[in-house]
Backbone bond lengths (Angstrom), bond angles and torsions (degrees), N, CA, C in turn:
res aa  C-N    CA-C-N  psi(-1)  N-CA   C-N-CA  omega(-1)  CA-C   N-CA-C  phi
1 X - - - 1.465 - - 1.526 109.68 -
2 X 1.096 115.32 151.65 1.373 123.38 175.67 1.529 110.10 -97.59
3 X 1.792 112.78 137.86 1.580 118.48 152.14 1.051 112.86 -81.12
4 X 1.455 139.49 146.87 1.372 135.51 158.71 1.775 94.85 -134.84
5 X 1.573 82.48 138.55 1.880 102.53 -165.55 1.288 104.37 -146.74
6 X 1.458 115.58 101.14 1.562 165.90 -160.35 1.340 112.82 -107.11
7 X 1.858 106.28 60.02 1.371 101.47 163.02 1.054 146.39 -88.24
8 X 0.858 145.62 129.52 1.843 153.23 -122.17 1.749 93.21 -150.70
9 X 1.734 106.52 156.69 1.225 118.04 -177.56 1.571 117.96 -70.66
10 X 1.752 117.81 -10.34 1.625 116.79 175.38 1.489 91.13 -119.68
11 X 1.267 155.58 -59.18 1.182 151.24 -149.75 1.554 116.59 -129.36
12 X 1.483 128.86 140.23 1.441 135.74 146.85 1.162 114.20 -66.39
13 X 0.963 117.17 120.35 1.928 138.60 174.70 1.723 108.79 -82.34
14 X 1.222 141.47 94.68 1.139 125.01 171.52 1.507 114.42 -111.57
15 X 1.247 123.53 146.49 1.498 134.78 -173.81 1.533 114.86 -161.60
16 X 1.759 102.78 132.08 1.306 100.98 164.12 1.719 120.00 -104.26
17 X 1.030 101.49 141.56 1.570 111.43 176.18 1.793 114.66 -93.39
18 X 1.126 142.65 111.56 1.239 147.00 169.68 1.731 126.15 -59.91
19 X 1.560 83.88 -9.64 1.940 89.00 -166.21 1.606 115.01 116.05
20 X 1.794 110.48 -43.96 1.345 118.20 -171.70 1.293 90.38 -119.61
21 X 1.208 144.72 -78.86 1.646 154.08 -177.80 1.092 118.94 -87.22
22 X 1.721 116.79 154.06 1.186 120.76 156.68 1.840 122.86 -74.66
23 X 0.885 123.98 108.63 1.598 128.78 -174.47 1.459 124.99 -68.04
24 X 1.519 98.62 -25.40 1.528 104.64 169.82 1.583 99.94 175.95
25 X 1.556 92.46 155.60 1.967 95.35 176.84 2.042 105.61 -142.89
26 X 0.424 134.75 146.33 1.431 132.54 -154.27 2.098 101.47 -172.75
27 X 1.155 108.54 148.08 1.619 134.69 -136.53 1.243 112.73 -137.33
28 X 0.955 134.15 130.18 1.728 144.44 -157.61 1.302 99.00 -162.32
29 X 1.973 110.99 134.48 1.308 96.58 175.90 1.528 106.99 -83.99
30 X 1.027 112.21 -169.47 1.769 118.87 -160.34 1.588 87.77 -113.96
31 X 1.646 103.09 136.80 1.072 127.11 -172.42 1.927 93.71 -151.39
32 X 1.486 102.14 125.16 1.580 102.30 -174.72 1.744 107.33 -86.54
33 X 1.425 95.51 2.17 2.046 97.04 -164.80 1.572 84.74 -118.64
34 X 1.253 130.89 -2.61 1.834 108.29 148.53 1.019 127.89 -68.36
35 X 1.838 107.12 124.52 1.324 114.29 154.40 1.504 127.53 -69.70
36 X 1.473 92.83 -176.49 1.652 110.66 -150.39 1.868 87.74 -85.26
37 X 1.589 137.10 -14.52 0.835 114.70 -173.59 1.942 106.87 -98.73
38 X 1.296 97.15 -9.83 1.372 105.62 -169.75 1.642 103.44 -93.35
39 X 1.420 120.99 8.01 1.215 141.72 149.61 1.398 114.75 -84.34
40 X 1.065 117.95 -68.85 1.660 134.61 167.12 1.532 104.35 -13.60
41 X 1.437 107.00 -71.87 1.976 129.29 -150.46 1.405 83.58 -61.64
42 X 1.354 130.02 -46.95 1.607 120.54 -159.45 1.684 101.77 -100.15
43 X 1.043 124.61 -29.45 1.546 112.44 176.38 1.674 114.84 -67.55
44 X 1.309 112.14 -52.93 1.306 121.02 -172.37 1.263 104.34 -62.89
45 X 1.466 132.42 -9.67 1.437 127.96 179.47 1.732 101.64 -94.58
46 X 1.258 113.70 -43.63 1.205 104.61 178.98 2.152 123.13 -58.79
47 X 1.496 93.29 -39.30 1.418 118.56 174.35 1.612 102.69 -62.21
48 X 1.297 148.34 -32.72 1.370 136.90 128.59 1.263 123.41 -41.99
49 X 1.229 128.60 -68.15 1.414 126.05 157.96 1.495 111.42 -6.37
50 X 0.981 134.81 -64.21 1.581 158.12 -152.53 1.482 94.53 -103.00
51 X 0.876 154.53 -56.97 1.559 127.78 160.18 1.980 98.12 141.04
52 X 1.387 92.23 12.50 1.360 124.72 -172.81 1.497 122.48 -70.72
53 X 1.243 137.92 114.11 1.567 116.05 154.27 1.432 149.35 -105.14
54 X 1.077 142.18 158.87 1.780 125.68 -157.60 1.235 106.04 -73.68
55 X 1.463 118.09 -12.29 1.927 128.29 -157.21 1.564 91.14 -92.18
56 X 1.726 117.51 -28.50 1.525 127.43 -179.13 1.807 99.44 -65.81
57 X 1.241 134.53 -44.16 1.330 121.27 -161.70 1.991 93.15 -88.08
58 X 1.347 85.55 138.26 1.499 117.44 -178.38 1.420 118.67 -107.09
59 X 1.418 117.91 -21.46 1.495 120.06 -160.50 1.593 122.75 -174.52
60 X 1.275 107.09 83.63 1.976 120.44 -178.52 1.319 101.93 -81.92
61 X 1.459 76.70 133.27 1.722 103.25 165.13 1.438 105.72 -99.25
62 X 1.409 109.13 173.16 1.618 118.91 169.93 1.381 107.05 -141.25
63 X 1.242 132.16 141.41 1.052 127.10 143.09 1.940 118.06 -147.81
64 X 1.712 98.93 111.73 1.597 102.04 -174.79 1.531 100.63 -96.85
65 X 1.415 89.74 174.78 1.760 102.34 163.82 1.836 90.48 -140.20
66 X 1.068 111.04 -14.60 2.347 119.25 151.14 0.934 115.66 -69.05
67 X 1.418 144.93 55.93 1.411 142.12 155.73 1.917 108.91 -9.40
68 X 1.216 98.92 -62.63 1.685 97.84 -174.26 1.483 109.39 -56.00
69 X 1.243 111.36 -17.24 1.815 119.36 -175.48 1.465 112.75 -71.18
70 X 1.206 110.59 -41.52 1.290 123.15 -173.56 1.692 125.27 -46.14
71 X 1.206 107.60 -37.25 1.034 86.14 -175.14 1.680 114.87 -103.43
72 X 0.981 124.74 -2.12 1.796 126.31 151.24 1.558 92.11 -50.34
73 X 1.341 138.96 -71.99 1.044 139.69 -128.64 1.651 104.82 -82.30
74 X 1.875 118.13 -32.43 1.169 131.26 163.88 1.948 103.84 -48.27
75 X 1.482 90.61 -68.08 1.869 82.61 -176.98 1.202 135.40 -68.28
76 X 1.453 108.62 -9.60 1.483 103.33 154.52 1.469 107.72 -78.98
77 X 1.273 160.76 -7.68 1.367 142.12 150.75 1.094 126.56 -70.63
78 X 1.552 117.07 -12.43 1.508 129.80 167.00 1.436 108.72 -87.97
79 X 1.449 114.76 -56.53 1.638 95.93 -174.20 1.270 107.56 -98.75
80 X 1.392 145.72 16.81 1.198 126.95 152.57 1.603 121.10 -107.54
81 X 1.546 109.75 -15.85 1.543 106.08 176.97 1.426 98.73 -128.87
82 X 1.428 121.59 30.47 1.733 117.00 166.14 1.322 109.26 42.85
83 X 1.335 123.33 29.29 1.792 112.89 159.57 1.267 105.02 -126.74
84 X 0.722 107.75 -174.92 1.782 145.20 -167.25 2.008 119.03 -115.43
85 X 1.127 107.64 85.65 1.462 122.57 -176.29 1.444 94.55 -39.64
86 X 1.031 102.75 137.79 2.056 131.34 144.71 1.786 93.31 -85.22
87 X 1.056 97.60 112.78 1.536 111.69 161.78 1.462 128.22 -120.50
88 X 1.540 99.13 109.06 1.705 123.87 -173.01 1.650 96.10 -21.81
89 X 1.372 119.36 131.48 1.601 133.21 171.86 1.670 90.68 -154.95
90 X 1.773 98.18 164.19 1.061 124.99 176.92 1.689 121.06 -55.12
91 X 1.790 89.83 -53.91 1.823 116.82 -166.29 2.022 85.85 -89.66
92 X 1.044 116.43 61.21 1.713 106.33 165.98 1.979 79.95 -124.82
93 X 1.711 97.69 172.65 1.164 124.24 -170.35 1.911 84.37 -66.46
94 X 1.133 130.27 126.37 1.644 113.45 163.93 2.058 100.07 -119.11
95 X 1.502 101.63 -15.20 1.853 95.88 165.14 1.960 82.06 98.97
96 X 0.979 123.14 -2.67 1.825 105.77 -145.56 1.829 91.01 -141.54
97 X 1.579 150.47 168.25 0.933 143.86 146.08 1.816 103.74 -93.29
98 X 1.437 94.85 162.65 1.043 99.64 179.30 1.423 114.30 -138.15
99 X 1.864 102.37 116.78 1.403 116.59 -127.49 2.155 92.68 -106.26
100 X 1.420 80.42 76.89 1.749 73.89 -168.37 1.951 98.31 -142.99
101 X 0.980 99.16 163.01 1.604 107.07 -179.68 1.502 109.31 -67.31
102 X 1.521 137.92 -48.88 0.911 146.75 157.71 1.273 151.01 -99.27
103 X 1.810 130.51 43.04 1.000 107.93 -131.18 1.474 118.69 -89.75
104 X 1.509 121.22 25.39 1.625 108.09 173.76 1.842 96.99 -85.11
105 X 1.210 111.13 1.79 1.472 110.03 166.85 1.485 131.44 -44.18
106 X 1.997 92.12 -52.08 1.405 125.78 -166.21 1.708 118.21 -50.93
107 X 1.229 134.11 104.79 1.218 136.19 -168.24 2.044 102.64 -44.96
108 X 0.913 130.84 107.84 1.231 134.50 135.24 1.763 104.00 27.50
109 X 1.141 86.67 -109.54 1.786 101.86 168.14 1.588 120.45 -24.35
110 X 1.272 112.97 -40.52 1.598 122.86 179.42 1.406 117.96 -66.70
111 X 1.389 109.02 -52.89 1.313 106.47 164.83 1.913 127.44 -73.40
112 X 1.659 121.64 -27.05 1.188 118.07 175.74 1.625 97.58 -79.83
113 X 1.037 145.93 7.60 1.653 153.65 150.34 1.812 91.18 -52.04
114 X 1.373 91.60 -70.95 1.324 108.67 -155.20 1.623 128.09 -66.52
115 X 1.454 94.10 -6.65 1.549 109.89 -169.65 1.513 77.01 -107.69
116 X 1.278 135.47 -70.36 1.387 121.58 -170.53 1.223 135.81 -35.73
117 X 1.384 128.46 -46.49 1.209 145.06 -173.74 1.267 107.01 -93.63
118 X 1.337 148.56 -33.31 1.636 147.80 142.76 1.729 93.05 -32.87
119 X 0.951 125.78 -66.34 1.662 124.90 -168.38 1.264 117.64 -50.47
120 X 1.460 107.85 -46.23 1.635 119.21 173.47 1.123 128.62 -79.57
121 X 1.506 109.41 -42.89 1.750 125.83 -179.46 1.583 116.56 -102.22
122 X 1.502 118.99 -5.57 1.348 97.84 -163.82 1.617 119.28 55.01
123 X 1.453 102.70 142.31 1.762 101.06 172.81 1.340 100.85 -127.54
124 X 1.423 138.12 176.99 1.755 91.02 39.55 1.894 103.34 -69.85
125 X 1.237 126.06 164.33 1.161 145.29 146.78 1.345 119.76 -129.17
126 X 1.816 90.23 -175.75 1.458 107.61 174.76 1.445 105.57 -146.19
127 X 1.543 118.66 117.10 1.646 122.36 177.50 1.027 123.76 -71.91
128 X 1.352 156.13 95.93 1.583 146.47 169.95 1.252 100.91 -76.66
129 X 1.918 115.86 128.76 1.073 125.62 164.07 1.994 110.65 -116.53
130 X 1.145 96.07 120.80 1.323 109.76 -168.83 1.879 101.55 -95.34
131 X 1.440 113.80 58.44 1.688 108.10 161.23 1.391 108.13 -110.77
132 X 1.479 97.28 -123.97 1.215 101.81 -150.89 1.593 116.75 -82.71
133 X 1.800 90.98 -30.40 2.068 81.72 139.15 1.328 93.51 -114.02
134 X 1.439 95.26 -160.30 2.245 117.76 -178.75 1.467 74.51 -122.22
135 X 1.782 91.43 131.07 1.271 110.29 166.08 1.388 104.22 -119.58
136 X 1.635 137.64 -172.71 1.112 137.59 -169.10 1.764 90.80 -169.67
137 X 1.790 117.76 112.26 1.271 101.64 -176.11 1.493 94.66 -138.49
138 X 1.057 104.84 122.83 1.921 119.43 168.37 1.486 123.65 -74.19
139 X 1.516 100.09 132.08 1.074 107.48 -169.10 1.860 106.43 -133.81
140 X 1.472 129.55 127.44 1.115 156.86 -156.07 1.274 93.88 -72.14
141 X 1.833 111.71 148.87 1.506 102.22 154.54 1.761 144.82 -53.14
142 X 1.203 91.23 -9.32 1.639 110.09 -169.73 1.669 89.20 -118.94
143 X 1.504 143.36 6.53 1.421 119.97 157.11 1.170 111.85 127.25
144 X 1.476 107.10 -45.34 1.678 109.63 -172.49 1.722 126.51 -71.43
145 X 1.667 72.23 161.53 1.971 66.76 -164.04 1.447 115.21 -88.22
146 X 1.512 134.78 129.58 1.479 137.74 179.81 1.325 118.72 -83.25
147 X 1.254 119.96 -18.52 1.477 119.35 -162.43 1.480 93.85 126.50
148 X 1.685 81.53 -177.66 1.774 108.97 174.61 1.442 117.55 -172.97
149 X 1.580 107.58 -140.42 1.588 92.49 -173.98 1.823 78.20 -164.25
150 X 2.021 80.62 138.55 1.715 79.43 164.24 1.197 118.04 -119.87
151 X 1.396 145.36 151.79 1.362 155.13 174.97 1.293 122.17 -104.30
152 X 1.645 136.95 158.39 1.502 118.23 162.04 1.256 114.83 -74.87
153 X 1.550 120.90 147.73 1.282 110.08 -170.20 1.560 115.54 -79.70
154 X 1.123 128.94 -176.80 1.508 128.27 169.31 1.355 127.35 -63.96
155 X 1.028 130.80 -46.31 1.479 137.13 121.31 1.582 106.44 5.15
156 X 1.302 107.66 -110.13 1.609 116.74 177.53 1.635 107.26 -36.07
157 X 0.738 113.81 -41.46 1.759 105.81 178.51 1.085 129.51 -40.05
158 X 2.003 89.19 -69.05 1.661 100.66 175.13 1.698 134.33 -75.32
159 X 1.541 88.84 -14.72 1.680 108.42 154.14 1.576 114.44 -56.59
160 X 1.078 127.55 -72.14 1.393 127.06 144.09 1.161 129.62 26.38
161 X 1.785 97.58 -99.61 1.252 135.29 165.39 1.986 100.72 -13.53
162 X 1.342 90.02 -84.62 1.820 124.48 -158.79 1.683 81.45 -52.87
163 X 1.369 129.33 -56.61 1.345 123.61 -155.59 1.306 107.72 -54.73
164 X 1.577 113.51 -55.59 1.739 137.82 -147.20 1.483 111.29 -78.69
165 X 1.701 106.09 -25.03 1.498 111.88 -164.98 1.554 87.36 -135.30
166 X 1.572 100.81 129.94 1.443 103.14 -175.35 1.384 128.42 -91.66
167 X 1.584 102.88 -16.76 1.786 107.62 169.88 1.684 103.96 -82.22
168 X 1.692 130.10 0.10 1.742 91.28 -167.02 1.811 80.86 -125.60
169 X 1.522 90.61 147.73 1.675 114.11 -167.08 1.681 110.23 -66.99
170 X 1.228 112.10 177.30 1.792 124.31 177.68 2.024 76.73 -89.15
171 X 1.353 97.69 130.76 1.134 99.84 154.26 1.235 118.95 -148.56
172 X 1.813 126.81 158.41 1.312 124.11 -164.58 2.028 109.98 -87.74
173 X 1.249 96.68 161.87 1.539 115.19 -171.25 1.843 106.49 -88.87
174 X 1.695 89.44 123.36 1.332 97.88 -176.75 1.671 100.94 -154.67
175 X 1.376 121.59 174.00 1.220 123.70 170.58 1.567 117.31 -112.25
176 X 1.942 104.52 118.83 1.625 101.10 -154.19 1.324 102.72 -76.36
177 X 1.289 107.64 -178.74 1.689 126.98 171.08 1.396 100.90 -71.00
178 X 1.018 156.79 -38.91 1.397 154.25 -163.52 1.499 109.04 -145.68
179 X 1.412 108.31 146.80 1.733 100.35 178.15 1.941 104.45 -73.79
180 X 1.596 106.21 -27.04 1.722 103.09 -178.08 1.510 95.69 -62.89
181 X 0.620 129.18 116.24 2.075 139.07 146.30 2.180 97.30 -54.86
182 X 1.609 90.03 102.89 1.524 81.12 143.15 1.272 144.93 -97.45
183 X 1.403 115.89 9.94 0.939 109.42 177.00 1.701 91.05 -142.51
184 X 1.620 105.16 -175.68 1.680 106.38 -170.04 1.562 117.68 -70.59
185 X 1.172 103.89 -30.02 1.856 122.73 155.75 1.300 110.82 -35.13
186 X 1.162 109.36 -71.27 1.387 128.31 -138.99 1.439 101.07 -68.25
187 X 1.811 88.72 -59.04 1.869 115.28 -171.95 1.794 108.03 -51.87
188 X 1.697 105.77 -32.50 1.570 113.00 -176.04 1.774 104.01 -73.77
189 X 0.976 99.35 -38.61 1.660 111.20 -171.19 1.704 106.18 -65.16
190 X 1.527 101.54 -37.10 1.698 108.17 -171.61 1.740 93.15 -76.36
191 X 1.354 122.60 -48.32 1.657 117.02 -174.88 1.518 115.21 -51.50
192 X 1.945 111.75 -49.18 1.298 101.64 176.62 1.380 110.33 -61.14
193 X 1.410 117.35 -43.21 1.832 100.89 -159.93 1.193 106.66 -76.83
194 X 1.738 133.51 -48.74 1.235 115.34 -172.83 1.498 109.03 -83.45
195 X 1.475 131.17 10.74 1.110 104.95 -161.38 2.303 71.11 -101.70
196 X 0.910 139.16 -25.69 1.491 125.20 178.23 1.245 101.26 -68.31
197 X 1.478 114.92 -46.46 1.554 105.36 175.08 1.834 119.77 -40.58
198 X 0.733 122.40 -62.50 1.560 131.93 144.11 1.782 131.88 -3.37
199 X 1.512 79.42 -73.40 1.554 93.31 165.41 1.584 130.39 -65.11
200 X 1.494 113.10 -28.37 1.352 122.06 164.65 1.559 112.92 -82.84
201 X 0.844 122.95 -37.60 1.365 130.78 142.34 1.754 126.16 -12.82
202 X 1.476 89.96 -79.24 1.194 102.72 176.22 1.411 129.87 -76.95
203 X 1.302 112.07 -24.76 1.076 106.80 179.52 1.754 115.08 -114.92
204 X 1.373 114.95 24.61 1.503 132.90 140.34 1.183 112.37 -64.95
205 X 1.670 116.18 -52.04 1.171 113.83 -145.55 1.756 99.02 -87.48
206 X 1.659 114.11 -22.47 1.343 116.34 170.73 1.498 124.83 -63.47
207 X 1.228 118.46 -29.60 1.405 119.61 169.26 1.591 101.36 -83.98
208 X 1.025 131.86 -48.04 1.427 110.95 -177.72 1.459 128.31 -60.27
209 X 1.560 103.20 -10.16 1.775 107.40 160.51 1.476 103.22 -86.33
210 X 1.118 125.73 -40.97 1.735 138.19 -156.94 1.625 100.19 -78.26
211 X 1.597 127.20 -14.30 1.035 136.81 164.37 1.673 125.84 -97.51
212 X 1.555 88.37 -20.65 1.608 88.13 -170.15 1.422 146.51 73.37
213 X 1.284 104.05 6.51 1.577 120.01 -170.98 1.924 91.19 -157.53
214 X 1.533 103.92 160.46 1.314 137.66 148.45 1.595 110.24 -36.29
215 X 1.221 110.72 137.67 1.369 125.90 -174.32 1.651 111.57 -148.44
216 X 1.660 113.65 133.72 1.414 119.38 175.24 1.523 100.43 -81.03
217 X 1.393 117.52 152.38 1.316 134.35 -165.61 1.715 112.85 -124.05
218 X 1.759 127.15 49.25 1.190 110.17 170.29 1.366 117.86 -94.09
219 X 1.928 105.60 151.81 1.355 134.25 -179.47 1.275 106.96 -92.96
220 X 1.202 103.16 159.37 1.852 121.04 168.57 1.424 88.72 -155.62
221 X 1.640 76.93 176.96 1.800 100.81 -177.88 1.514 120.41 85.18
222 X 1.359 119.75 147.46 1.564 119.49 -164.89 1.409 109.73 -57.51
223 X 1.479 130.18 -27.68 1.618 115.98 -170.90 1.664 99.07 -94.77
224 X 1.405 109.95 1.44 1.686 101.08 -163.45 1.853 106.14 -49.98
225 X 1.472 108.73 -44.58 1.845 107.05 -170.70 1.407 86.85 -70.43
226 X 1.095 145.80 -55.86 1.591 134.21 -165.10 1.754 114.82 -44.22
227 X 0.976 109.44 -61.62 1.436 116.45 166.47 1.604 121.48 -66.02
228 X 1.506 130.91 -40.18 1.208 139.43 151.63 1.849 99.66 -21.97
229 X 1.650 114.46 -34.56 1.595 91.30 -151.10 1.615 89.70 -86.69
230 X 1.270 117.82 -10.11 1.723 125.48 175.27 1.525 136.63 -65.27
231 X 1.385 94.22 -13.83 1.208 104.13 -156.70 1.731 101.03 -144.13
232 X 1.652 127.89 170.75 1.499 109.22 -178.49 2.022 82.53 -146.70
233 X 1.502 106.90 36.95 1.332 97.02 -175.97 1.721 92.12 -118.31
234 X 1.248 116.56 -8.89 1.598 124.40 161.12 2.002 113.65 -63.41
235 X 0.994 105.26 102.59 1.651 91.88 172.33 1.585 117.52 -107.40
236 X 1.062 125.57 -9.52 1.096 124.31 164.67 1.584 137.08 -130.63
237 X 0.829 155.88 146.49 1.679 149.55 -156.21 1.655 82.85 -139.48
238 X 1.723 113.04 110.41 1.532 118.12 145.85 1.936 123.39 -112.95
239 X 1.265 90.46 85.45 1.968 73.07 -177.41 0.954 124.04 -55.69
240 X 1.904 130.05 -12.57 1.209 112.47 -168.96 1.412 116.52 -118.44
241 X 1.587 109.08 41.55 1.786 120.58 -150.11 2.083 95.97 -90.07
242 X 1.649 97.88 -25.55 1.651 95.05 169.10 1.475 127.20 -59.37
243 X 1.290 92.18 -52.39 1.784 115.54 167.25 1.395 105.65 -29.75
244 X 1.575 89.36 -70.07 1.839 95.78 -155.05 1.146 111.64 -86.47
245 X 1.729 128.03 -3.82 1.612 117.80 166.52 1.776 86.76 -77.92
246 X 1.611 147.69 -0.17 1.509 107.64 -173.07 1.590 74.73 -104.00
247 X 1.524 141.80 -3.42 1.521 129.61 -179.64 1.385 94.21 -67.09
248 X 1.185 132.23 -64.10 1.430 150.95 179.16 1.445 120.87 -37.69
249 X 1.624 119.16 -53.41 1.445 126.22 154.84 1.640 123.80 -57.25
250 X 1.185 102.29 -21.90 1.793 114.03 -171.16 1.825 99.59 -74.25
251 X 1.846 96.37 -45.95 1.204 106.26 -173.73 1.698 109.78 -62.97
252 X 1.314 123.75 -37.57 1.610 114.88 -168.65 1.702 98.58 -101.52
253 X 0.875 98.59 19.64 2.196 91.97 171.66 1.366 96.11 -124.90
254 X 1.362 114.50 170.15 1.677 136.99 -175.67 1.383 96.72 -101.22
255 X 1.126 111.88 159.42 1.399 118.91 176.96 1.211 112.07 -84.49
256 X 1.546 118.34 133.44 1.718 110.58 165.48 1.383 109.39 -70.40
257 X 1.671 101.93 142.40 1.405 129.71 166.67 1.739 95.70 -49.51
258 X 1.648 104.57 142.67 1.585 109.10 154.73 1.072 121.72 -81.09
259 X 1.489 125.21 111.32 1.592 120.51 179.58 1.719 119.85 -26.53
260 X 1.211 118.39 131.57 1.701 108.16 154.29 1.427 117.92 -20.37
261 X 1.210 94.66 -65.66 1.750 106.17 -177.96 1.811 120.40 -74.78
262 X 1.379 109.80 81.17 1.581 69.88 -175.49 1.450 130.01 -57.76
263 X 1.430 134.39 -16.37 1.354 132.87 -177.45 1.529 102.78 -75.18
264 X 1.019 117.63 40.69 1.566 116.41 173.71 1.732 90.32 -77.73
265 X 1.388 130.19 -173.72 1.308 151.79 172.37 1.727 95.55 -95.13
């Protein structure tokens, strides 16, 4: 079975793959000063939970956009499941070019978006990732990646908001009854949602002139259906398109050898 471990700037993504299904996926916020055993104590309990065993996983993936995370997260695949991580890089087999000025730049996540949903949907497309920023990443009829665009996410916004201006509150993300806000709630709640509504909006509709052709439109990420209900330029909602572009990368690379040493770095 395969681990795949999807670290992101608020949460660790963990999931095993069986070959045919996903068996379980489970979420940790991201902490760059956890160790690999303080990963261990809570995964391996959940992986019982699930009817699961550690002797069952054969083959971890990685993919961060936490550099400092990495390596807790490497030694727990060495000393608790005796392999040797594939860790998301630029120069790995990805099947696709990657049509950018720099690409060891390219966030991790941006491109397994991009390898996933080319596999499933065919493109050309366009990926919306709704974390910790909103990204927007284009993808060619034949796969490759062009670029994209990143935004602050909604999250960071309304954090923002509450921080920068001292009379208006932290408030939570929802879609209001009216775009007028009558009250300071309401009116804050109507700016974040329609004013992203907007922004996906707009800046769909800018690459699809700036490209010149028709473009598929799938979302991920926890607010993707929330905003999906705003807009009718969203056509698809995949939550698990991170996962399965590192199922997908796991599948066209070789496995790294486990060092002699495992306490190597």
């Amino acid at each position: 079975m395969l681990l795949a471990i999807d670290a992101g700037n608020t949460n660790v993504v963990f999931a095993v793959h069986d070959g045919v299904e996903w068996r379980g996926r489970w979420r940790i916020a991201t902490r760059a000063d956890r160790t690999s055993d303080e990963y261990a104590v809570w995964l391996l309990t959940l992986l019982q939970h699930c009817g699961l065993r550690p002797a069952e996983v054969d083959r971890c993936v990685i993919g961060t956009v936490v550099p400092a995370a990495l390596y807790g997260l490497r030694r727990l695949c060495r000393d608790w499941f005796d392999c040797e991580p594939l860790i998301t890089r630029s120069n790995l087999d990805w099947g696709f070019e990657i049509k950018v000025d720099r690409p060891g730049e390219v966030g991790a996540d941006r491109l397994l978006n991009s390898l996933a949903a080319h596999y499933h949907y065919k493109g050309p497309l366009i990926v919306i990732d709704f974390g910790t920023a909103t990204t927007f990443d284009v993808v060619d009829k034949d796969g490759a990646y062009l670029g994209g665009i990143i935004a602050p996410g909604i999250n960071l916004s309304i954090e923002a908001l509450h921080q920068a201006a001292a009379r208006l509150p932290r408030i939570g993300i929802g879609r209001p009854q009216a775009v007028i806000g009558r009250d300071t709630v309401s009116a804050m709640q109507s700016g974040v949602f329609w004013g992203y509504v907007g922004l996906i909006e707009g800046i769909v509709g800018r690459i699809r002139g700036e490209y010149d052709g028709d473009l598929k439109v799938i979302a991920t990420g926890g607010l993707a259906p929330l905003f999906s209900e705003g807009t009718t330029v969203i056509e698809r909602i995949d939550p698990d398109i991170t996962l399965e572009g590192l199922r997908l990368l796991a599948g066209r690379n070789a496995a790294p050898t486990l060092p002699k040493n495992p306490r190597e770095p």
